[in-house]
VOPAGU-2260 file (C-alpha; in pm, 1 decimal, decimal comma):
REM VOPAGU-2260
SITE   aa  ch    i         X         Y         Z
SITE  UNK   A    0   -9861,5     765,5    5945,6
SITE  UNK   A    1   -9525,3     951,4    5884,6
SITE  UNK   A    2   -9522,8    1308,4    5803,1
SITE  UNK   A    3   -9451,5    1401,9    5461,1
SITE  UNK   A    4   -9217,8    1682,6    5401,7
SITE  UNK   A    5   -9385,5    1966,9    5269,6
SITE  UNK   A    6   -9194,5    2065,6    4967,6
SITE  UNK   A    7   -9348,5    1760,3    4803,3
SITE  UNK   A    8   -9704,5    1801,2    4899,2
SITE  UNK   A    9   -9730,5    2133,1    4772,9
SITE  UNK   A   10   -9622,2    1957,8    4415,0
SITE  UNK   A   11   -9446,9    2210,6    4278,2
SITE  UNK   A   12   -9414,6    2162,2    3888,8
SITE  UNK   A   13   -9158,0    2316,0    3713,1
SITE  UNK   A   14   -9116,6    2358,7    3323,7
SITE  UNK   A   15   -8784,0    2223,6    3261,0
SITE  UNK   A   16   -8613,5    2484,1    3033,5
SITE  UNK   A   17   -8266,5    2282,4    2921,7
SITE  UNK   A   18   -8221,0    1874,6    2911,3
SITE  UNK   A   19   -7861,7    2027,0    3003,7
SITE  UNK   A   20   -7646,9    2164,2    3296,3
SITE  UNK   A   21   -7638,9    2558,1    3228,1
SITE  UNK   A   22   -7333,6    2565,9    3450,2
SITE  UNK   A   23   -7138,3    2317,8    3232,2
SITE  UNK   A   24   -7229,0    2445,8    2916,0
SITE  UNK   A   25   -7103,9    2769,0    3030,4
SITE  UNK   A   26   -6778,4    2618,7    3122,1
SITE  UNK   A   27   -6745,8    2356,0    2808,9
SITE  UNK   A   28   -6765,2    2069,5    3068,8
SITE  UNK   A   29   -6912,7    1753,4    3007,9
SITE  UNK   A   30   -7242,5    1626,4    3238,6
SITE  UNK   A   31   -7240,8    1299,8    3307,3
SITE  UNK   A   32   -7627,3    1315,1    3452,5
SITE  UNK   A   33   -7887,6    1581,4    3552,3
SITE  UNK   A   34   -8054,7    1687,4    3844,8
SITE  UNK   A   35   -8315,4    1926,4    3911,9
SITE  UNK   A   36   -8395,5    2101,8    4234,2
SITE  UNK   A   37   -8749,6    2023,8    4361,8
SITE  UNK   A   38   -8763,4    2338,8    4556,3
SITE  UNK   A   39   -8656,2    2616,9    4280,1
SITE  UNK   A   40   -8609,2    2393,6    3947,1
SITE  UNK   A   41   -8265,8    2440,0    3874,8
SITE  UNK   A   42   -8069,7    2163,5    3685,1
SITE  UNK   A   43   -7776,1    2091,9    3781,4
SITE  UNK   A   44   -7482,5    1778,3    3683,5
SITE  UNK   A   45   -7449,4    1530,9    3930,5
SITE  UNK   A   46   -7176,0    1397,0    4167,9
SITE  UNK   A   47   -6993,5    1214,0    3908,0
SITE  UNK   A   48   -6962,6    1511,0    3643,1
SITE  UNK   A   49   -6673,0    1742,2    3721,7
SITE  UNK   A   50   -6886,5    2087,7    3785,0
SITE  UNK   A   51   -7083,6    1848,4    4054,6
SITE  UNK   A   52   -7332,5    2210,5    3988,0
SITE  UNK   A   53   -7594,6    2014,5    4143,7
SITE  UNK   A   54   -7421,8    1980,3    4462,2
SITE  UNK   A   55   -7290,4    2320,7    4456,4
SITE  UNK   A   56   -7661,1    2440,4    4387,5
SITE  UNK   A   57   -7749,5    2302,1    4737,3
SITE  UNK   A   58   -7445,6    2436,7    4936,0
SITE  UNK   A   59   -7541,3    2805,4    4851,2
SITE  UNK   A   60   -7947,0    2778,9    4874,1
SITE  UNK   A   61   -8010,0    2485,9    5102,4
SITE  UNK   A   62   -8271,5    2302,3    4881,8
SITE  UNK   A   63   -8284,3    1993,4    5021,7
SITE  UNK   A   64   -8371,7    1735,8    4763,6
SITE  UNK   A   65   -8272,8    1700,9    4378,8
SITE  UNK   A   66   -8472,2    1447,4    4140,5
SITE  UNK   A   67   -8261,7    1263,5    3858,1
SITE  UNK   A   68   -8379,2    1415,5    3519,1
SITE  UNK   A   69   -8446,2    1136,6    3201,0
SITE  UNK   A   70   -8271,5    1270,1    2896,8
């Protein structure tokens, strides 16, 4: 049986404060889609948004995985 990473068996549950990338608020950008960090909860705009926040998110912390997040 593979090993499961352990960031998901501890389920973590966060309480999603914003439907909305802080970041791009902030900056008066528009978010194409959101992502939350499954390690921390941060949300974050994805790849295709200009801020990419979501991808910036990872490059300082090193949280490994981000989950899409229904609007």
């Amino acid at each position: 049986m593979p090993k499961e990473c352990e960031r998901f068996i501890q389920g973590k549950k966060f309480d999603k404060k914003t439907n909305n990338c802080q970041e791009c608020e902030k900056e008066h950008l528009p978010a194409v889609a959101i992502r939350m960090c499954l390690t921390c909860g941060h949300v974050g705009c994805c790849d295709s948004s200009t801020g990419k926040h979501a991808t910036k998110h990872f490059e300082e912390t090193g949280h490994p995985a981000m989950q899409a997040v229904p609007e």
